[in-house]
C-alpha positions as CSV (number, residue, x, y, z in Angstrom):
1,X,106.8,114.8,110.5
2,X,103.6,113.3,109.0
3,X,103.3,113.8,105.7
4,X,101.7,110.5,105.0
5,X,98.1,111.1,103.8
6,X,98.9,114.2,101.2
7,X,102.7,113.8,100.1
8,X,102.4,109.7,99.5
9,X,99.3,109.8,97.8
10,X,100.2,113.0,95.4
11,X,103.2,111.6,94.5
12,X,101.5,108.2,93.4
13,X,99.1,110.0,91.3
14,X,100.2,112.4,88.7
15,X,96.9,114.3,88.5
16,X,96.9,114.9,92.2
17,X,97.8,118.8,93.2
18,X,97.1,119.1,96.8
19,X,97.7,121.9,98.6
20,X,99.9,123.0,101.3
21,X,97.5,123.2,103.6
22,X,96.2,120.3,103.5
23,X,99.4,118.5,105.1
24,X,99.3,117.2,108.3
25,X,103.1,118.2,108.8
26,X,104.4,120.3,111.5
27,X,108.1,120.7,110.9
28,X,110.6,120.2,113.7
29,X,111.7,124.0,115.3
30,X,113.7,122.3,118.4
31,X,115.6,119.6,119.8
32,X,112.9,117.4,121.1
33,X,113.1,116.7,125.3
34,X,113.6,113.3,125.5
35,X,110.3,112.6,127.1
36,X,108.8,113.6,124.1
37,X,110.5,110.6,122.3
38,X,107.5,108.0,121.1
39,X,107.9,104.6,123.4
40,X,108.5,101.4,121.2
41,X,107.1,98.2,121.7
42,X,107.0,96.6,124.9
43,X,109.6,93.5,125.1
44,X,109.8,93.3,120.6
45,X,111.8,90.6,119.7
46,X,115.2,91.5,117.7
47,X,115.6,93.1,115.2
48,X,112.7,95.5,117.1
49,X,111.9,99.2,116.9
50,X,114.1,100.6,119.7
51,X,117.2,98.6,118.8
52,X,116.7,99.9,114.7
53,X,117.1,103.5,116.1
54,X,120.0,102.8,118.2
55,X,121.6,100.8,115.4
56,X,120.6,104.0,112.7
57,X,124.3,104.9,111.1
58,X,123.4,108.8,112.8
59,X,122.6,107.8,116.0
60,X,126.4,106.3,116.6
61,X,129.6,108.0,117.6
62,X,131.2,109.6,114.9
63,X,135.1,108.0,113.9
64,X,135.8,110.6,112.0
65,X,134.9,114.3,110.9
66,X,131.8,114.6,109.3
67,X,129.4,116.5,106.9
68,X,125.4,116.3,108.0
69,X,123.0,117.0,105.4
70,X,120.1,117.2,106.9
71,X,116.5,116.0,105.6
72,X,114.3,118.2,103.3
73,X,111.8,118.2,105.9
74,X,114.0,119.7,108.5
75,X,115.8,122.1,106.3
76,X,114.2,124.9,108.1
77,X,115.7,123.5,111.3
78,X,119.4,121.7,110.4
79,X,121.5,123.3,108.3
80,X,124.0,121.1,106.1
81,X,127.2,121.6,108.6
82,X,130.5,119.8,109.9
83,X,130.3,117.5,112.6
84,X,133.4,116.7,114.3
85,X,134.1,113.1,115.7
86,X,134.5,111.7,118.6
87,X,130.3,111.7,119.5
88,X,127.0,111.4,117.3
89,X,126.2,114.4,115.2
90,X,123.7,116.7,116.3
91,X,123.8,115.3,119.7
92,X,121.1,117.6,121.3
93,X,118.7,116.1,118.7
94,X,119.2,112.2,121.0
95,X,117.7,109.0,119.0
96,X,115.3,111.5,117.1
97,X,118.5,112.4,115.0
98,X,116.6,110.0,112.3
99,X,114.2,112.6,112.3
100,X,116.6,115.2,111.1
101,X,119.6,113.8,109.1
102,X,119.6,112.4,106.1
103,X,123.4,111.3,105.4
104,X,126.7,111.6,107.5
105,X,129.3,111.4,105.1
106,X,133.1,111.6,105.5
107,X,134.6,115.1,105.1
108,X,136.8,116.2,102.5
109,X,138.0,119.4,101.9
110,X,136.3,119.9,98.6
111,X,133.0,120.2,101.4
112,X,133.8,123.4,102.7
113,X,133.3,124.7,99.2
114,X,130.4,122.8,98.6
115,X,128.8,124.6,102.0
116,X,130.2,128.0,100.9
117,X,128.0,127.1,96.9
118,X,125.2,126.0,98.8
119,X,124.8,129.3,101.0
120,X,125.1,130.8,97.8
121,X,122.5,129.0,95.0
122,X,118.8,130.1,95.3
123,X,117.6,129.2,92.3
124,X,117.3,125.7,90.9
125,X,119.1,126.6,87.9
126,X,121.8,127.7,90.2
127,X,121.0,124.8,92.0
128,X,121.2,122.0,89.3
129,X,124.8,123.9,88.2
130,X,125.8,123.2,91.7
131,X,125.2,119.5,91.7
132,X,126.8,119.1,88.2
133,X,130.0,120.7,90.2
134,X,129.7,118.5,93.1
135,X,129.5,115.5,89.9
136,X,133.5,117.0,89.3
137,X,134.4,117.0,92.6
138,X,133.0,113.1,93.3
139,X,130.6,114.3,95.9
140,X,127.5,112.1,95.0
141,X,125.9,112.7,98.5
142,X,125.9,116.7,98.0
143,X,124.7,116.3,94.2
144,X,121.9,114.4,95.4
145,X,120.8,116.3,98.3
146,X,120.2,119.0,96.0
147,X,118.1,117.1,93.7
148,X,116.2,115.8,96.5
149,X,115.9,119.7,97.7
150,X,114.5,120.0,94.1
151,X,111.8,117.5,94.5
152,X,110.9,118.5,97.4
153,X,109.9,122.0,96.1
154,X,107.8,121.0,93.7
155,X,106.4,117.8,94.8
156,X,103.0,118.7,94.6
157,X,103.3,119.3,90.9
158,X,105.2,115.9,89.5
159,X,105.1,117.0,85.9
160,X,106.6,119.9,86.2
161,X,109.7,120.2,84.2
162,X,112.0,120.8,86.5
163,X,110.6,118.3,89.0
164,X,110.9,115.9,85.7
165,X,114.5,116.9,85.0
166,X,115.4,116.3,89.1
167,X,113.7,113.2,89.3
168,X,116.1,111.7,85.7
169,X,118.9,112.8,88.1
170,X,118.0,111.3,91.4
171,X,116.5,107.9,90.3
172,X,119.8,105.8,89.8
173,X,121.4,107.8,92.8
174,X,118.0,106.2,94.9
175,X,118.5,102.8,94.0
176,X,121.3,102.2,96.4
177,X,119.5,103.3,99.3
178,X,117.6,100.6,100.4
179,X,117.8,100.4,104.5
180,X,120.4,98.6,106.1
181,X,117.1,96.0,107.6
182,X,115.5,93.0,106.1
183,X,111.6,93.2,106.8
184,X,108.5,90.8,106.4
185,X,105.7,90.7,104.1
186,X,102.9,93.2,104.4
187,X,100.4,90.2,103.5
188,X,99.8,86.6,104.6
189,X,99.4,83.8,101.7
190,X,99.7,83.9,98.1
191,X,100.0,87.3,96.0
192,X,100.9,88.5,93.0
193,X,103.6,91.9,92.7
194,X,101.3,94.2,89.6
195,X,103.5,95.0,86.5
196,X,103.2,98.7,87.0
197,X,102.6,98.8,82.7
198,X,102.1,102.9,82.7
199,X,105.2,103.7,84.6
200,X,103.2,106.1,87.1
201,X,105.4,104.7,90.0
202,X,108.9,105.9,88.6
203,X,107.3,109.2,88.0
204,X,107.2,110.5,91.1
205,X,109.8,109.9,94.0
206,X,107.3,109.1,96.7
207,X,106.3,105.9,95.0
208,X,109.7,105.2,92.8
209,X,110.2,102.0,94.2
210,X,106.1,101.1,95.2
211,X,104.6,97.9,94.9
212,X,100.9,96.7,94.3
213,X,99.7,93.4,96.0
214,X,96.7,91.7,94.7
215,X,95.7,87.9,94.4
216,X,95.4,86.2,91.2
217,X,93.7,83.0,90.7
218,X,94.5,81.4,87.1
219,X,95.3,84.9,86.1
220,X,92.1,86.6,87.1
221,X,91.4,89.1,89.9
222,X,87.9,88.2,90.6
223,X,85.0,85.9,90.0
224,X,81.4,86.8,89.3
225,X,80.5,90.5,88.7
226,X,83.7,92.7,87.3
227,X,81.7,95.7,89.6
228,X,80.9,93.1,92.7
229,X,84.1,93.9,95.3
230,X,83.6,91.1,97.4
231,X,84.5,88.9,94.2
232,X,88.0,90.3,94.1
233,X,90.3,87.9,95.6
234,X,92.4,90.7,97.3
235,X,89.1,92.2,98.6
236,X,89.1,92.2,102.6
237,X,92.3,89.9,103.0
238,X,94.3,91.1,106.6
239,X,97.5,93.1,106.0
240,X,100.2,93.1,108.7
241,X,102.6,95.1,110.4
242,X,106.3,94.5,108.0
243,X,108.1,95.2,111.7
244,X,108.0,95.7,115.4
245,X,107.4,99.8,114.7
246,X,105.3,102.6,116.1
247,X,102.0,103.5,113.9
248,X,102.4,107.1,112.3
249,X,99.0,107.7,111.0
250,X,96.4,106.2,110.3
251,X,93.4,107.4,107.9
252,X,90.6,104.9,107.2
253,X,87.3,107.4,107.0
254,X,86.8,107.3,103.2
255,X,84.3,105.1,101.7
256,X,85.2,102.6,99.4
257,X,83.5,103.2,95.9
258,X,82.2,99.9,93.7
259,X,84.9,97.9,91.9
260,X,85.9,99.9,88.2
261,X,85.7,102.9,89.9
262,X,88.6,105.4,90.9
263,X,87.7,108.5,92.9
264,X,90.1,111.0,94.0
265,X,93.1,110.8,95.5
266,X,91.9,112.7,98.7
267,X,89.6,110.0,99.1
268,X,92.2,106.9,99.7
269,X,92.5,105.3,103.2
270,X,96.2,104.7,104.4
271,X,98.1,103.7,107.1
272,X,101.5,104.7,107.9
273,X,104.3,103.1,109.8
274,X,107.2,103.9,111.6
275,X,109.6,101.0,111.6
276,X,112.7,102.6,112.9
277,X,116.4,103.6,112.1
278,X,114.3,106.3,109.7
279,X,112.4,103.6,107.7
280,X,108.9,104.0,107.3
281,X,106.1,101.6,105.9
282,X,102.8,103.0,103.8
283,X,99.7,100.7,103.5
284,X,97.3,102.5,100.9
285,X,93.9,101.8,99.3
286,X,93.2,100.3,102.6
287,X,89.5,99.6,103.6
288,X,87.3,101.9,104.8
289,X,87.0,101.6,108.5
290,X,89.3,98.6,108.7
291,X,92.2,100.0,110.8
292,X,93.0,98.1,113.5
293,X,95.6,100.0,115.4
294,X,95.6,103.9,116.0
295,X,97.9,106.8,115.9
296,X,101.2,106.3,118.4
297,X,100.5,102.3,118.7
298,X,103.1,100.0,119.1
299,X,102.9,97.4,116.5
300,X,104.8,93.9,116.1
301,X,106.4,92.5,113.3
302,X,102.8,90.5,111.6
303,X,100.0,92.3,113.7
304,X,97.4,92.7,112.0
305,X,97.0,96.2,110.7
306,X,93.7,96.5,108.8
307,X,92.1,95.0,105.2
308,X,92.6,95.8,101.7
309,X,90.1,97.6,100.2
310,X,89.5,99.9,96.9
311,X,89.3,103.3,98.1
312,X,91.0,106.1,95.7
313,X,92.2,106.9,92.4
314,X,93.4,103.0,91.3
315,X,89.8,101.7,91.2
316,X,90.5,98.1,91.8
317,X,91.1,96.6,94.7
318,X,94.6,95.7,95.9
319,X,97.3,97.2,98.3
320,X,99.7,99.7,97.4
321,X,103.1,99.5,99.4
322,X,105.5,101.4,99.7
323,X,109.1,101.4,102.1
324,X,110.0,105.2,102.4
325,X,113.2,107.1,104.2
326,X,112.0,109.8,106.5
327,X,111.1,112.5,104.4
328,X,108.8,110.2,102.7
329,X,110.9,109.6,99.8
330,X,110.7,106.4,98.1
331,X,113.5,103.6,98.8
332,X,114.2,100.0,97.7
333,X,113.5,97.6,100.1
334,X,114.7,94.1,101.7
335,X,112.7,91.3,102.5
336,X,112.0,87.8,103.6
337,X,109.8,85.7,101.1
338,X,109.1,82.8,98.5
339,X,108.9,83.5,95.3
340,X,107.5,81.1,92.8
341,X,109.6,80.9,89.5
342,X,109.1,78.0,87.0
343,X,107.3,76.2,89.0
344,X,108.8,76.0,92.2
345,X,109.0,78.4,95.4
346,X,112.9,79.5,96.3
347,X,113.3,81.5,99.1
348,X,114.6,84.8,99.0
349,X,116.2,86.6,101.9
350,X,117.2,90.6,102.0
351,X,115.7,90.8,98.2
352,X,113.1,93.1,96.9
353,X,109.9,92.7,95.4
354,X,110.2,91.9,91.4
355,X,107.3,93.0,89.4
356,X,104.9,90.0,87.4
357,X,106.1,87.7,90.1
358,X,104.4,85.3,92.8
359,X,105.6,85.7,96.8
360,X,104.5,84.7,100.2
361,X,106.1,84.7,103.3
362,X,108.6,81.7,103.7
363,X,107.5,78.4,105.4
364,X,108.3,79.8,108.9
365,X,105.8,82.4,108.6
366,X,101.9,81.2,110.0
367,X,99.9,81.6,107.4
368,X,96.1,81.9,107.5
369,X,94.3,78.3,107.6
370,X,93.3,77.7,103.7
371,X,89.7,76.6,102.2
372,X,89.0,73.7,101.1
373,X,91.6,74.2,97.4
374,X,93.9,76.1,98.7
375,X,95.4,79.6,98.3
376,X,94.1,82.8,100.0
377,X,90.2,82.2,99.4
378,X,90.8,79.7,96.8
379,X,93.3,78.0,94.5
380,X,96.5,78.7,94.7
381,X,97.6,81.1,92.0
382,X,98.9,80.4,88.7
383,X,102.3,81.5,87.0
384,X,100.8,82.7,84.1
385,X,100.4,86.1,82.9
386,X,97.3,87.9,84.4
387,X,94.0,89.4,82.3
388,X,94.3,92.9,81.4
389,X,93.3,95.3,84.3
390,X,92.8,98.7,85.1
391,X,96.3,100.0,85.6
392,X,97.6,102.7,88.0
393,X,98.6,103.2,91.7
C-alpha cells in the first residue's frame, strides 16, 4: 500500500510522468492474517495509533445496512457491495479494513441500481454519465467514488483532460473530508504557511490540500548568499512526527542540489507516515540522509523525524506537507497551533493551515531553546508579506 515516493511526488509536480513501475505498491490480494497486522507504539498516550484504528468509522459494528465502496487501491480486491448490519463490514479484512474501504454509507434502494450501473460503465465517458445520475438520485458518495476511480487512472498524467475535468468535480466533494482527528505541527517554533501563487497544489489530488513550511525573518528566507543553503532559515530545522503512528516509508538517499536549483522530481527525499484510522502524513523535500526513523518504526506524537532540506523539483528549501486518506489522496486537515494575526498569537484548535499566515505549536508544546533574539535561528518572524520566491511544490 505504499505509494508514497512516486504517486505524492507526481501529483505535486505537473511535469512529473512516472511510470508504473516505478511504484513501490503491491496491492492487497487477501485478507491479511492478523499477525501480519503492523504493531503500534508501545504504551502511546491517547489519542495514539492503535486506538485511531479501532475508533476508524469501518472498523465498528454496523447499525444499519450498508454500501462499501472500497478504495481505488484495492479495487482489484473489494468490490463496491452491501454490507448488512449487525457486525463491521468486511470483517475477514480485522482493523486493516482502513486499508481497503473508503466509505460505508447508509443503503438506499436507489444503491442497488447504482451497483447494477457500475458493473456496467467501462469507459469514463460512461463513467462521468454515471456520476451525473448518482447527482439525480442524491448519492454524493457513489458520484464521487467514480471521480476518484477517474483520477486514479490517470494520475500519472495530471493534465490530461479528463483527469482535469474529474479533478473540477471532486474538489468541493474533498473539502469535507478532513479526518475525524486533530493532529500537531510537523515543525517546532515559528513558520510561515507559502501562498501557493501558481496554483500547482489544487491541480493535482495528491497535493489538493498541501502546505509548504519555511521560516521568514522580516519577510526574507535567507541571509547571505541567495545560492548558500545553510543561509535559509528553514535549512536543517528538525521536523516531527504530527502523531503517535507507524513510519510507512522512508526515502532520504537523494542529494540535496545548491539553493535556486530544482532537479527532478525522482530525486526528492520523503518520509511517509502512517497515523491511523486511514490518515496518513507526507514529509517531502526532506534532507538528504536526515531520516531518523526507518521503515515499520513506531513513532510518537513530536519525535523527531528528520531535517528539512531542498532536494527536488521546488528548488528552495522548505517542507512540503501533506495529510492524505489511504489511497494517498489529498484531505484537509485539523490541527493544534497559534497563529499570529494582527499582531497577536490566538490559538487555534481542530483548524487547518491558512496560506500567508504565521503558526507554531501552542504554548504547551516544548519548543526548541531560542538564540540569543529569538525565533527559530533568529528573530522572530514578521507579519509582513514575504520577498518574491521561487514558487512551486
Amino acid at each position: 500500500m505504499r505509494r508514497a515516493a512516486a504517486l505524492v511526488l507526481a501529483m505535486a509536480c505537473p511535469a512529473a510522468i512516472v511510470s508504473a513501475a516505478a511504484i513501490p505498491f503491491t496491492e492487497p490480494k487477501e485478507p491479511p492474517p492478523a499477525e501480519a497486522a503492523p504493531a503500534g507504539p508501545q504504551q502511546p498516550p491517547p489519542p495514539a495509533y492503535e486506538e485511531r484504528q479501532r475508533a476508524a468509522a469501518v472498523n465498528q459494528p454496523l447499525k444499519e445496512d450498508a454500501l462499501v465502496l472500497p478504495l481505488a487501491k484495492a479495487a482489484g480486491v473489494v468490490a463496491p457491495q452491501k454490507a448488512p448490519a449487525g457486525a463491521p463490514a468486511l470483517g475477514e479484512y480485522g482493523e486493516r479494513r482502513t486499508d481497503y474501504i473508503w466509505q460505508l454509507v447508509p443503503w438506499q434502494a436507489a444503491h442497488e441500481e447504482f451497483l447494477e450501473r457500475l458493473a456496467a460503465a467501462k469507459t469514463d465517458d460512461e463513467k462521468f454519465a454515471l456520476a451525473a445520475w448518482c447527482a439525480e438520485k442524491r448519492l454524493p458518495e457513489c458520484g464521487e467514488f467514480l471521480w476518484r476511480d477517474v483520477l486514479r487512472l490517470y494520475w500519472h498524467g495530471p493534465g490530461h483532460p479528463t483527469y482535469q475535468k474529474a479533478l473540477a468535480l471532486w474538489l468541493p466533494a474533498a473539502e469535507k473530508h478532513a479526518p475525524p482527528f486533530t493532529f500537531d505541527l510537523p515543525v517546532r517554533g515559528e513558520w510561515y504557511v507559502e501562498r501557493d501563487e501558481a496554483g500547482l497544489h489544487r491541480r493535482k489530488h495528491g497535493a489538493a490540500f498541501a502546505r509548504n513550511l519555511t521560516v521568514l525573518r522580516n519577510g526574507r528566507r535567507f541571509a547571505g548568499s541567495a545560492g548558500d543553503l545553510a543561509g535559509y532559515f528553514a535549512w536543517n530545522q528538525p521536523f516531527c512526527a504530527i502523531a503517535d503512528g507507524i513510519v510507512a516509508k522512508v526515502d532520504d538517499r537523494h542529494p540535496d542540489p545548491p539553493a535556486g536549483r530544482a532537479v527532478g522530481i525522482d530525486d526528492a527525499n520523503y518520509i511517509t507516515q502512517d497515523c491511523g484510522g486511514g490518515a496518513y502524513a507526507y514529509y517531502g523535500h526532506i534532507k538528504s540522509a536526515s531520516a531518523e526513523v526507518k521503515e515499520g518504526q513506531p513513532v510518537r506524537a513530536g519525535q523527531p523525524l528528520g531535517r528539512v532540506g531542498n532536494s527536488g523539483s521546488h528548488g528552495l528549501p522548505h517542507l512540503h506537507f501533506i495529510l492524505m486518506d489511504a489511497d494517498y489522496f489529498s484531505v484537509p486537515g485539523r490541527y493544534r497551533f497559534e497563529q499570529l494575526s494582527g499582531g497577536r498569537w490566538s490559538a487555534r484548535d481542530g483548524a487547518d493551515l491558512t496560506e500567508d499566515t504565521f503558526i507554531r505549536p501552542p504554548a504547551a508544546v516544548a519548543r526548541p531553546a531560542r538564540p540569543a533574539g529569538g525565533g527559530v535561528g533568529g528573530p522572530p518572524p514578521q507579519p509582513d508579506k514575504p520577498a518574491p520566491t521561487k514558487k512551486g511544490r
